[in-house]
C-alpha positions as CSV (number, residue, x, y, z in Angstrom):
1,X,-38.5,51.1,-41.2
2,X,-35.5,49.6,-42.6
3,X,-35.1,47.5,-40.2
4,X,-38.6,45.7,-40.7
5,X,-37.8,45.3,-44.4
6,X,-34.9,43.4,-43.6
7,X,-36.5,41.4,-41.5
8,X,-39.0,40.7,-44.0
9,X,-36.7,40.1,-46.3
10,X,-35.4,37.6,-43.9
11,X,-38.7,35.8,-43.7
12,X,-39.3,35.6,-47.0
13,X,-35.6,34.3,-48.0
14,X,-37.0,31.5,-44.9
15,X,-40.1,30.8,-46.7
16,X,-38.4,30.2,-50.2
17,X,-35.4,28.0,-48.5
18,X,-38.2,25.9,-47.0
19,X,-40.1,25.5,-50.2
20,X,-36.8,24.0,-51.9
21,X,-36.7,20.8,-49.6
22,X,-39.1,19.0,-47.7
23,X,-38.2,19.1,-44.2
24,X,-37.7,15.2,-43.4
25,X,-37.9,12.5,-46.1
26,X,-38.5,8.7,-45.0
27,X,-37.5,5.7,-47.1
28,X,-39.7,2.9,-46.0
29,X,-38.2,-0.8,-47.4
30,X,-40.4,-3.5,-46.7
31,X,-38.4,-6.5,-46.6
32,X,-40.1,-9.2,-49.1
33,X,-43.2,-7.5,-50.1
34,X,-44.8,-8.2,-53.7
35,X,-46.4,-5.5,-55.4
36,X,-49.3,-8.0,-55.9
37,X,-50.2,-8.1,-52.1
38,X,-51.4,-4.3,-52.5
39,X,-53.7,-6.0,-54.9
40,X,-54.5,-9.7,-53.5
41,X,-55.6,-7.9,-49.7
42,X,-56.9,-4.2,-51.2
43,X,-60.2,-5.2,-49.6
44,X,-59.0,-5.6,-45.9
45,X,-56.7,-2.0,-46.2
46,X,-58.2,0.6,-44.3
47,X,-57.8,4.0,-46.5
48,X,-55.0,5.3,-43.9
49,X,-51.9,3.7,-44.4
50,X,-51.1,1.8,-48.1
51,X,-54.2,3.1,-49.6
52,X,-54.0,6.8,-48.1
53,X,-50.2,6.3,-49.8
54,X,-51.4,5.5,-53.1
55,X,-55.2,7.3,-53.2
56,X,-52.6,10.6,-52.4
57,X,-49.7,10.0,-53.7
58,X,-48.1,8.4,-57.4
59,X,-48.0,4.7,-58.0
60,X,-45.8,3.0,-59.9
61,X,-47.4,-0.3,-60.4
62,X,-44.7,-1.9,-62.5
63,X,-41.5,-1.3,-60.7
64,X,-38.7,-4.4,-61.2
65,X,-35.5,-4.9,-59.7
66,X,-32.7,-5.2,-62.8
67,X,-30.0,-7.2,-61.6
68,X,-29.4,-11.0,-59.6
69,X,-29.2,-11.9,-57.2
70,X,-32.5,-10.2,-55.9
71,X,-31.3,-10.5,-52.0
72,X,-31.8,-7.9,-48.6
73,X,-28.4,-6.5,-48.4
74,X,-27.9,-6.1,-52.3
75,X,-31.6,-4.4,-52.4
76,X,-31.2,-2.1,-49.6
77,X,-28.3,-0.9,-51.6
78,X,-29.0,-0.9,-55.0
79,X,-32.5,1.5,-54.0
80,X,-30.4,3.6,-51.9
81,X,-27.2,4.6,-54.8
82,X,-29.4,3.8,-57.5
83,X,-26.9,2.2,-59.0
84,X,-26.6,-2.0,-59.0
85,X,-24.0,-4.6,-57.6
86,X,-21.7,-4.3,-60.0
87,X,-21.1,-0.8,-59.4
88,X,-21.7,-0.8,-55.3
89,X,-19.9,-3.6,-54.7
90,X,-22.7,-5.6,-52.0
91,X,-22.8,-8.3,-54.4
92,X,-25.1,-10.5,-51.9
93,X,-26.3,-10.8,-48.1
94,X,-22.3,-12.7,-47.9
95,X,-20.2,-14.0,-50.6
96,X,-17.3,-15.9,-51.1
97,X,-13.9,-13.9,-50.9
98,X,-11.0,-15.7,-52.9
99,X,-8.0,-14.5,-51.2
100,X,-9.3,-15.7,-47.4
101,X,-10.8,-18.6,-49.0
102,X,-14.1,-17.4,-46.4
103,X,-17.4,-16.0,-46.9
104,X,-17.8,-12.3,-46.6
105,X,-21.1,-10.7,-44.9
106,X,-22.3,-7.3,-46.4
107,X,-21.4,-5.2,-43.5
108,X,-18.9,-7.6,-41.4
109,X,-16.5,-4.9,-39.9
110,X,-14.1,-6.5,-37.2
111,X,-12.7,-2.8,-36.6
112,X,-15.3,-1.7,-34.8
113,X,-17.9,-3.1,-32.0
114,X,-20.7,-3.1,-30.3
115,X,-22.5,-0.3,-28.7
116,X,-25.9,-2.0,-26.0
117,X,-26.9,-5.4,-25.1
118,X,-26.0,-8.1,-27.1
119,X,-23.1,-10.6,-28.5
120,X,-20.4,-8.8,-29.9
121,X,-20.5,-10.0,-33.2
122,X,-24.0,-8.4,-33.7
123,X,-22.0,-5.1,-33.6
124,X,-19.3,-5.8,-35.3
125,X,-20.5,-3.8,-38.7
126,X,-20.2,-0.7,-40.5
127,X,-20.6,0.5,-44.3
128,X,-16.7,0.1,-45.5
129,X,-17.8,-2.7,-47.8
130,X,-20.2,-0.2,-49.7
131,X,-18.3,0.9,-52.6
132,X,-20.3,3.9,-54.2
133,X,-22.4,6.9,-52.1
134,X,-25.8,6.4,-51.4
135,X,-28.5,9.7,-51.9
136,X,-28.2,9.8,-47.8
137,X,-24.3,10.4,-48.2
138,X,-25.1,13.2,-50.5
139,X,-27.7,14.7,-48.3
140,X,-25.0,14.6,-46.1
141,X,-22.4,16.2,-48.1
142,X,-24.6,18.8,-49.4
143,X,-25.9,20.6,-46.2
144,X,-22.3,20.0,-44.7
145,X,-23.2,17.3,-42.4
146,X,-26.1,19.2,-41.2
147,X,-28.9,17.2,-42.5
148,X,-29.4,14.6,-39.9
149,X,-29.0,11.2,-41.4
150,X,-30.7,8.2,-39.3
151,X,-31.2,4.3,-40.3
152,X,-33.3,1.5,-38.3
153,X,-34.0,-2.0,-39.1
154,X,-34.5,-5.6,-37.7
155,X,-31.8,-6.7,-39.6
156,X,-28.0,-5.0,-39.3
157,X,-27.8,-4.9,-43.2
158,X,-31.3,-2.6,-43.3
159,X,-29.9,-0.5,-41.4
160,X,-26.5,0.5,-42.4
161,X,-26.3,-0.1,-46.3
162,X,-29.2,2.6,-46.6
163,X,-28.1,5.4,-43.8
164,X,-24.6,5.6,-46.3
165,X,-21.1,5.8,-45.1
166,X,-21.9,9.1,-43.6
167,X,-25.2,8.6,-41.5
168,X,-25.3,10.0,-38.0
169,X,-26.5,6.8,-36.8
170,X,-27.9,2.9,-37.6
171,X,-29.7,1.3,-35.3
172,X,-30.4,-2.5,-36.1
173,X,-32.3,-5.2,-33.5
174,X,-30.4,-7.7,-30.8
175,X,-31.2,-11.0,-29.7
176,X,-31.2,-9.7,-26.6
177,X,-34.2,-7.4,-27.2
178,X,-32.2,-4.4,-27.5
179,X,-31.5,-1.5,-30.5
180,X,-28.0,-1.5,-31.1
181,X,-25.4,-0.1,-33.2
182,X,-21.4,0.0,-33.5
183,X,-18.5,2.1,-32.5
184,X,-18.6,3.0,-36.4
185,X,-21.0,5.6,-35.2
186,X,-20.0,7.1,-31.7
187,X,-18.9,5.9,-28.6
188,X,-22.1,4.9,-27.1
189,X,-25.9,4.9,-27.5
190,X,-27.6,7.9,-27.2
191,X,-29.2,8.3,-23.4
192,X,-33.2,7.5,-25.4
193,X,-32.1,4.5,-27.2
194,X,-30.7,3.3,-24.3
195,X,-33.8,4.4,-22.2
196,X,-36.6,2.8,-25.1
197,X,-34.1,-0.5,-24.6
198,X,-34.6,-0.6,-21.1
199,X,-38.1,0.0,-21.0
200,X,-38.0,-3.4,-22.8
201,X,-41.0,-2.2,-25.4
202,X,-41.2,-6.0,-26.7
203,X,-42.6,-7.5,-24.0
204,X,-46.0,-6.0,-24.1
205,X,-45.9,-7.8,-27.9
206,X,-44.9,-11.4,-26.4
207,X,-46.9,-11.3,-23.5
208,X,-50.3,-10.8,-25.6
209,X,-49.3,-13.4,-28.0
210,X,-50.0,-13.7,-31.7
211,X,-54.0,-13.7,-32.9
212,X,-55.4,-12.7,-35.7
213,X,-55.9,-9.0,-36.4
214,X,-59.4,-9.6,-38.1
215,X,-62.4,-12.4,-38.5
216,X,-60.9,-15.4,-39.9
217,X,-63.2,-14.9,-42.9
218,X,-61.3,-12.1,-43.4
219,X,-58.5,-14.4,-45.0
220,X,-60.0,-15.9,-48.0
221,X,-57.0,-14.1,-50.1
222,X,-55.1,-17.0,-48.7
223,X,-54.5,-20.7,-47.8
224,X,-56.1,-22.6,-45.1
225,X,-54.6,-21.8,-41.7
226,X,-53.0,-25.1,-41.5
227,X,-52.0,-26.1,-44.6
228,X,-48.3,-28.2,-45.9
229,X,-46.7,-25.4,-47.6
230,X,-45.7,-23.3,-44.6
231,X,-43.5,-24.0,-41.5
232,X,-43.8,-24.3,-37.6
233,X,-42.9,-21.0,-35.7
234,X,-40.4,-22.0,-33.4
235,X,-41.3,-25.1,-33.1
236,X,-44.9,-24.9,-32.7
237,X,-47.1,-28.0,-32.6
238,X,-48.8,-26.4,-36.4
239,X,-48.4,-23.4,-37.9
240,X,-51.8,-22.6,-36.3
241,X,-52.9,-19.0,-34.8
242,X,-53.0,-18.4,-32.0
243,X,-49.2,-18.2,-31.2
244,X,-48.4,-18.8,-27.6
245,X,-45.2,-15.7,-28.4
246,X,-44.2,-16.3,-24.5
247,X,-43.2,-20.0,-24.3
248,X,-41.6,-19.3,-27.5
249,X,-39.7,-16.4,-26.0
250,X,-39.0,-18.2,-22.8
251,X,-37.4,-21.6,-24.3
252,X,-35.4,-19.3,-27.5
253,X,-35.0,-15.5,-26.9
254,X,-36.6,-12.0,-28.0
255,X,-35.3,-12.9,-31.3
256,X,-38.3,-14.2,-32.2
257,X,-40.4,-10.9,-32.0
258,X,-38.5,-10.5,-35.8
259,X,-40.7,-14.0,-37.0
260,X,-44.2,-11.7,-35.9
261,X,-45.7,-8.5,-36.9
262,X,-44.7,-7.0,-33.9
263,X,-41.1,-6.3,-35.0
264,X,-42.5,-4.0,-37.5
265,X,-44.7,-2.2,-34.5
266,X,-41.7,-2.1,-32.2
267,X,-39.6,-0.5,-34.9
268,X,-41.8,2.1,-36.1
269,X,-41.9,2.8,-32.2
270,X,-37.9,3.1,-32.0
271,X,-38.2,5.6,-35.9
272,X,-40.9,7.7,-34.1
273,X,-39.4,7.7,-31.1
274,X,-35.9,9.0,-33.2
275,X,-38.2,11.4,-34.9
276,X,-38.5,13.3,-31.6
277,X,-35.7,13.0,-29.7
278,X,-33.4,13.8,-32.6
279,X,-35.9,16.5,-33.7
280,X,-35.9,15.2,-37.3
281,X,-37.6,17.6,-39.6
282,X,-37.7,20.6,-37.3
283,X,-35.8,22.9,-38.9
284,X,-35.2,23.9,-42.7
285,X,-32.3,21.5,-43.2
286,X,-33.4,18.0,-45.0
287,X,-33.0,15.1,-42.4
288,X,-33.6,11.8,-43.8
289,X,-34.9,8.7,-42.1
290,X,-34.3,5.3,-43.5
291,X,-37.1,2.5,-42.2
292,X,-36.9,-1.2,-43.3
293,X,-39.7,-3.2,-42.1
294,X,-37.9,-6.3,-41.7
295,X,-40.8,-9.1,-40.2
296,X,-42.7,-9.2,-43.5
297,X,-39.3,-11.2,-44.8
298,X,-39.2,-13.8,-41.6
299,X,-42.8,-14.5,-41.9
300,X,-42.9,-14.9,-45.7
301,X,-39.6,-17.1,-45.4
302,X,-41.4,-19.4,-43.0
303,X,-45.1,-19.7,-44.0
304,X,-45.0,-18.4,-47.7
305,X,-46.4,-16.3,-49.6
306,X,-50.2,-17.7,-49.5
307,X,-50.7,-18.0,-46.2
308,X,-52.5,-16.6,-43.2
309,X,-49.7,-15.3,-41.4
310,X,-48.6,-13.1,-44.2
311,X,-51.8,-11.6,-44.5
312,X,-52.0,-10.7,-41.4
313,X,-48.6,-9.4,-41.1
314,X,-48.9,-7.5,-44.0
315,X,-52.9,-5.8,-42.2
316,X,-51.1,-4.7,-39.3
317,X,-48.3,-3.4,-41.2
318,X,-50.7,-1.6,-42.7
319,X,-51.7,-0.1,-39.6
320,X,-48.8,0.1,-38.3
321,X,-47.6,2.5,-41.4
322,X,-51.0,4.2,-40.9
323,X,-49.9,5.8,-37.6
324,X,-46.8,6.4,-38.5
325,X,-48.2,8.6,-41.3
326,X,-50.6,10.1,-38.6
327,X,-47.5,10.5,-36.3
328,X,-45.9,12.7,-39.0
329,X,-48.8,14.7,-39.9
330,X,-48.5,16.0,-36.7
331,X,-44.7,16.2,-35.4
332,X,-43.6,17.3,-39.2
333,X,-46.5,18.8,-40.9
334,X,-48.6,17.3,-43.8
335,X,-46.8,19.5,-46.5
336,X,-43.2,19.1,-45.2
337,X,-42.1,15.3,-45.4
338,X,-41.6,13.3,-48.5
339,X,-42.1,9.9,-48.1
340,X,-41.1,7.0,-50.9
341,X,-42.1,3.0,-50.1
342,X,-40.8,0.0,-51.7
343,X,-39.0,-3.4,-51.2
344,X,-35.7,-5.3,-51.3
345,X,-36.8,-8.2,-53.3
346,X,-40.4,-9.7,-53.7
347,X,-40.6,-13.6,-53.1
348,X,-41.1,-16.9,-55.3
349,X,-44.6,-19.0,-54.7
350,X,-44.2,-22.6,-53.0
351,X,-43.0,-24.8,-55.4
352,X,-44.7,-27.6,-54.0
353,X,-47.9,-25.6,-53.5
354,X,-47.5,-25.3,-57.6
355,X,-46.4,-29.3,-58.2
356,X,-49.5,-29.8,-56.0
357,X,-51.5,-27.4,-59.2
358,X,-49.4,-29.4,-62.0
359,X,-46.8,-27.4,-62.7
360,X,-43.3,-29.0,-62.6
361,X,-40.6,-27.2,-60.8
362,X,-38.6,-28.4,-58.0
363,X,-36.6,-27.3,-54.7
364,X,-33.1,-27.5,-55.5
365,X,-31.4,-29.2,-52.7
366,X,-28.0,-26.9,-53.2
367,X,-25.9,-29.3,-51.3
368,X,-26.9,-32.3,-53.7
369,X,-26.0,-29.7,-56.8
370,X,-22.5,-29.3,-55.1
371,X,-21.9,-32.8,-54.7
372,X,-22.9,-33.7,-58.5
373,X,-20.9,-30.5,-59.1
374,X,-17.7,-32.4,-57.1
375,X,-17.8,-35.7,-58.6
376,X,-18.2,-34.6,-62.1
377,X,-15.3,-32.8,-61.8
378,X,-13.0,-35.5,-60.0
379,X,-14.6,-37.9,-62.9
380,X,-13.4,-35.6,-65.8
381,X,-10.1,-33.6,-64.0
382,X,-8.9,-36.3,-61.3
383,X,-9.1,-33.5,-58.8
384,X,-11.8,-31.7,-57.5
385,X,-12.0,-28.4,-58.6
386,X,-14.9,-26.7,-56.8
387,X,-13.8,-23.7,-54.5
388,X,-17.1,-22.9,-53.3
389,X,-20.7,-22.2,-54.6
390,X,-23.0,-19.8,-53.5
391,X,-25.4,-17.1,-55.1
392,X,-25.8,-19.0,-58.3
393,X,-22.2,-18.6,-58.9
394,X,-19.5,-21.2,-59.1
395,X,-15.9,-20.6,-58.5
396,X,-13.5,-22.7,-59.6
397,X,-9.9,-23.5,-58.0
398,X,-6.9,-21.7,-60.0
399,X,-4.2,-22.6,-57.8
400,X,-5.1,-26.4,-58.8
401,X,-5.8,-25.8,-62.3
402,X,-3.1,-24.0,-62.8
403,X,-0.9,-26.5,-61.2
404,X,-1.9,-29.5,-62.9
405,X,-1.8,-27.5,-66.3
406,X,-5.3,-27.1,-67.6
407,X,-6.2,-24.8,-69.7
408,X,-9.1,-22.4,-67.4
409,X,-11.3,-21.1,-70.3
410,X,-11.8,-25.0,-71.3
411,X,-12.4,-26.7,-67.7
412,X,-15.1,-23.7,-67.4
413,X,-17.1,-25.0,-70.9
414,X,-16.3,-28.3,-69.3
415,X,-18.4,-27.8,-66.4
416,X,-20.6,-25.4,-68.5
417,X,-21.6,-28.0,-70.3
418,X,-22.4,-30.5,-67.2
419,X,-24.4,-27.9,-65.6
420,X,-26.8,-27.3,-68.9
421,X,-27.6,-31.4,-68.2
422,X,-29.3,-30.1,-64.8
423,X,-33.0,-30.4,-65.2
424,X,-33.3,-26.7,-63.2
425,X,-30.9,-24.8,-65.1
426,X,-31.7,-22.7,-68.2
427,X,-28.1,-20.8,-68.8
428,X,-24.9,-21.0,-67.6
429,X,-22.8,-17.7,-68.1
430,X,-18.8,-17.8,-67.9
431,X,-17.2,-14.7,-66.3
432,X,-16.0,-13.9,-70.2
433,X,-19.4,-13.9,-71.0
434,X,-20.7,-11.7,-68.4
435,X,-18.0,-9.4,-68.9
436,X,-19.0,-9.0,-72.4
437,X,-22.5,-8.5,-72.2
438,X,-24.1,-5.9,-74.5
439,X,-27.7,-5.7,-72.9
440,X,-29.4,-8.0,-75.8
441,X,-29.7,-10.8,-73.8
442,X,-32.1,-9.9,-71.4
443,X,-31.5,-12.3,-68.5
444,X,-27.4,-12.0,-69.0
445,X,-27.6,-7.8,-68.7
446,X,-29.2,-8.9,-65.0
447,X,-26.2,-10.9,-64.0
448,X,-24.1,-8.6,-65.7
449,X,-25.6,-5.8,-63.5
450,X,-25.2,-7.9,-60.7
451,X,-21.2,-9.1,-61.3
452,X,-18.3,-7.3,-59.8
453,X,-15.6,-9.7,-61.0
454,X,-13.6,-9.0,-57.7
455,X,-16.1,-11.0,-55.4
456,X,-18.4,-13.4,-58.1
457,X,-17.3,-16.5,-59.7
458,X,-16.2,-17.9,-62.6
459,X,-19.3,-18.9,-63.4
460,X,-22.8,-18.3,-63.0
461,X,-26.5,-19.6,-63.5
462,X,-29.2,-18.9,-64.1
463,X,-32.3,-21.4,-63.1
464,X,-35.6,-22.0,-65.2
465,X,-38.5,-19.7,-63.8
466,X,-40.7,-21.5,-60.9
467,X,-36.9,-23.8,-59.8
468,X,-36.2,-22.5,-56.2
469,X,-32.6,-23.1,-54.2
470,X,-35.0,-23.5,-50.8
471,X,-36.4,-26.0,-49.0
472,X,-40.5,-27.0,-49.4
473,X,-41.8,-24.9,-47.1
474,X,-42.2,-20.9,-47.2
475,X,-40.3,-19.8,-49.5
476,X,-37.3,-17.7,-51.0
477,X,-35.9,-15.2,-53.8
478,X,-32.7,-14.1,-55.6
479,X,-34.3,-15.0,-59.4
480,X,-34.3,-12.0,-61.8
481,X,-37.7,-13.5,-62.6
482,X,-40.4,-10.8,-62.0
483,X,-42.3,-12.9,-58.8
484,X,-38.9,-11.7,-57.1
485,X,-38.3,-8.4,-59.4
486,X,-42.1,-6.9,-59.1
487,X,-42.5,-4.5,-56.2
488,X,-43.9,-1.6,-55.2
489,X,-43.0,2.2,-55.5
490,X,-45.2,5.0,-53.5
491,X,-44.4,8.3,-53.5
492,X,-45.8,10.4,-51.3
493,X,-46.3,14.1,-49.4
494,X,-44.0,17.3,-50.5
495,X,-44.5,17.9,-54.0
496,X,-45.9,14.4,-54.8
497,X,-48.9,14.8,-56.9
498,X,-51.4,12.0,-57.4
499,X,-51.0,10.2,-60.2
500,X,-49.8,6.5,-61.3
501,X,-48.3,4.6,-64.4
502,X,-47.8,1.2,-65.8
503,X,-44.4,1.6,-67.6
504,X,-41.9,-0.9,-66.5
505,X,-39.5,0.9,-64.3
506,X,-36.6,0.0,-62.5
507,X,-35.6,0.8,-58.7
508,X,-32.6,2.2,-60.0
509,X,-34.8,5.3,-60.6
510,X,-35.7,5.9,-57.6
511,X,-32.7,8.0,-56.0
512,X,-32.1,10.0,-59.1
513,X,-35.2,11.0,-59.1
514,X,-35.2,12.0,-55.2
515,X,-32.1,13.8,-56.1
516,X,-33.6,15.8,-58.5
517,X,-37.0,16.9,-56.4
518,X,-34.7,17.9,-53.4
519,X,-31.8,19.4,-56.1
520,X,-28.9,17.6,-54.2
521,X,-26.1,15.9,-56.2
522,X,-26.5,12.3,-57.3
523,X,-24.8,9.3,-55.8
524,X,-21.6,8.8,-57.8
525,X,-22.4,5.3,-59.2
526,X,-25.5,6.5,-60.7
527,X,-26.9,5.7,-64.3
528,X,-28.6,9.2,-63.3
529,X,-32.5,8.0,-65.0
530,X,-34.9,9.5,-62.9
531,X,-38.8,8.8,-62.9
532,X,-40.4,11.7,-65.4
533,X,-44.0,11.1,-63.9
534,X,-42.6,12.9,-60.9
535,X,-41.8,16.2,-62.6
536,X,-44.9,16.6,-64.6
């Protein structure tokens, strides 16, 4: 008798332990995605992937980035600490370092190298430039390296800036058509990575070619097929569908699966296969699973935000997430995962597409801005004084200032005062000015939260709204205006009610408030605000 109470007891003590955490949670980051598209295409979602997310789960339909540059590697990040640049330290995709006079790329790491097929720069990379702990490092910490900790993208920086310093594994996407990842993490790929890789899962994807997913009438959300705003795919004759994926593949690489919806569909293959041969979400203890759908971003680059092939990147995605969902229903369990969706950045419209509507912005050629930047300062200084430019910011050349005796704070309102003749530019803030930022300006407290004065410039701008450092075609991002701020937040499974709100919110929320629901410290950079809605 006794010992069936314990026993009991036991199961009970199980029960409770499981209630406290949801088995598995998945961050899903769609690379580029506008909260607006969940609008602009609701007709063509089917009700199982976005819309069985938000019909089930808590929208928050006015979630904004808060800092600049809105960029991949800088978003990944920011989402993941919930904290911004200026605390984490990945102050853009690269950035100019002043002591090796070279640029510096988010997650460059010449200690380590590669693990599978590819060149070995592609695995030279690791988290060491991340300066703060992201909620997977905590999960980490918390069940004493239990919790398994996973990351997978396209892109190298999706990967490894979200799975923490502390993550079991990162998996990111070769040229060669392979998953790889860096000595960082073991010693070599586990035996079903290395099996998935040489099944060679892409080729299916190029073979069949691009088509559309649906009736072209499907499309009226967007531009004409063929229309001047977007560019050619590899150099096809028009950006036209259908894409011929295998002469494309056959003159370049498998590279160019990332430029089609089917690098989305070949990495939630890769995250499902992980799901199962690393048993995520098995047991009691947490595992986390970081997923950044990286083709959305390669697409919208290339064609823009209006046109065809977006849409129909973004339906299959769609799909695509729809499985995935399905696939965790029933390796996980409907009531034991805990999945949040958003993006790294949004993305500007054409500006030419908006010339074309009467409104007057402009492309800003950045090499032009550089070489008005140059003369202007061999005209006033007799020298030039331009280190470098890059991510809006400016830095200027001490070692020659300092030798020829000018005074620094006045060559900076020298060319501060240049740079406000610029037809693009609205501000121009000095690193003093940054620095001392109180919050009441509101486009300074986002370069403010976006500054760490050990890797920015001695200078920074800020553009008018609609100006775009990109060429005509597709398009970019890195504004703090809200086309690249405004993108969506989904909550949903384990403890996720329905629900929704309109408040402005800020992704900065988002970890603190994951850290709360699953009662695990908070990353140490951390303003610690959390989403209420969540808790109600």
């Amino acid at each position: 008798m006794k010992n069936i109470f314990l026993v009991s007891l036991l199961l009970i003590s199980t029960f409770l332990t499981a209630q406290e955490r949801p088995k598995l949670i998945v961050g899903i980051v769609v690379d580029q995605m506008k909260m607006e598209y969940l609008y602009r295409y609701s007709d063509d979602l089917s009700s199982d992937g976005f819309k069985r997310l938000m019909n089930n789960g808590y929208t928050f339909h006015n979630m904004h980035f808060n800092y600049m540059p809105t960029y991949t590697g800088p978003g990944h990040t920011s989402i993941y600490t919930g904290t911004t640049p200026s605390i984490h330290g990945i102050v853009g995709n690269d950035w100019f370092n002043r002591s090796t006079g070279k640029e510096v790329y988010c997650t460059d790491d010449a200690s380590v190298h590669i693990l599978g097929e590819g060149k070995p720069e592609e695995g030279e990379m690791s988290p060491k430039n991340l300066q703060s702990t992201t909620i997977t490092d905590e999960l980490r910490l918390h069940t004493n390296f239990k919790g398994k900790v996973i990351g997978f993208s396209l892109k190298d920086r999706g990967a490894i800036l979200p799975a923490g310093h502390f993550a079991n594994w990162a998996f990111w996407y070769s040229n060669s058509g392979s998953f790889i990842s860096s000595s960082f993490y073991g010693d070599k790929l586990p035996e079903w990575v290395t099996k998935f890789n040489n099944e060679k899962h892409y080729m299916p994807y190029i073979n069949k070619g691009w088509d559309l997913f649906k009736p072209m009438s499907t499309y009226n959300e967007s531009l004409p097929d063929n229309n001047p705003y977007e560019g050619k795919l590899y150099k096809s004759l028009a950006p036209i569908f259908p894409y011929n994926l295998k002469e494309m593949y056959e003159k370049n690489d498998a590279g160019i699966i990332r430029s089609t919806p089917f690098g989305n569909d070949l990495l939630a293959e890769i995250a499902m296969q992980a799901i199962n041969s690393e048993e995520l979400g098995k047991d009691n203890i947490t595992d986390f699973l970081t997923v950044c759908f990286s083709s959305t971003d390669y697409v919208g680059h290339l064609t823009g935000t209006r046109s065809v092939e977006t849409q129909d990147t973004y339906l299959r995605l769609d799909k695509t997430i729809a499985d995935f969902l399905t696939y965790l229903d029933k390796t996980v369990g409907k009531d034991n995962f805990l999945i949040f969706l958003t993006a790294d950045h949004a993305g500007a419209e054409n500006v030419n597409y908006l010339k074309d509507n009467k409104y007057e912005v402009n492309s800003i050629d950045t090499k032009e801005f550089v070489k008005g930047l140059s003369k202007f300062s061999q005209d006033t200084f007799g020298d030039n004084l331009v280190l470098n430019y890059s991510n809006f910011n400016l830095y200027l050349n001490r070692e020659i200032i300092k030798n020829k005796g000018l005074d620094l704070s006045k060559v900076k309102q020298s060319f501060k005062e240049y740079m406000m003749t610029q037809v693009q530019i609205k501000r121009v803030y000095t690193e003093e000015e940054i620095l001392a930022s109180t919050g009441n300006d509101f486009y300074l407290n986002f370069i403010s939260k976006g500054y760490d004065p050990n890797s920015n410039g001695d200078i920074v701008i800020l553009e008018k709204p609609g100006y775009i450092e990109y060429k005509g075609i597709g398009t970019s991002h890195g504004t703090p205006y809200s086309y690249d701020t405004h993108v969506p937040a989904l909550f949903y499974g384990w403890h996720v009610k329905h629900g929704e709100s309109h408040d402005r919110k800020v992704i900065t929320q988002i970890i603190p408030t994951i850290a709360q629901m699953i009662k695990i410290p908070f990353p140490n950079g951390t303003e610690a605000n959390v989403l209420p809605e969540l808790f109600k």
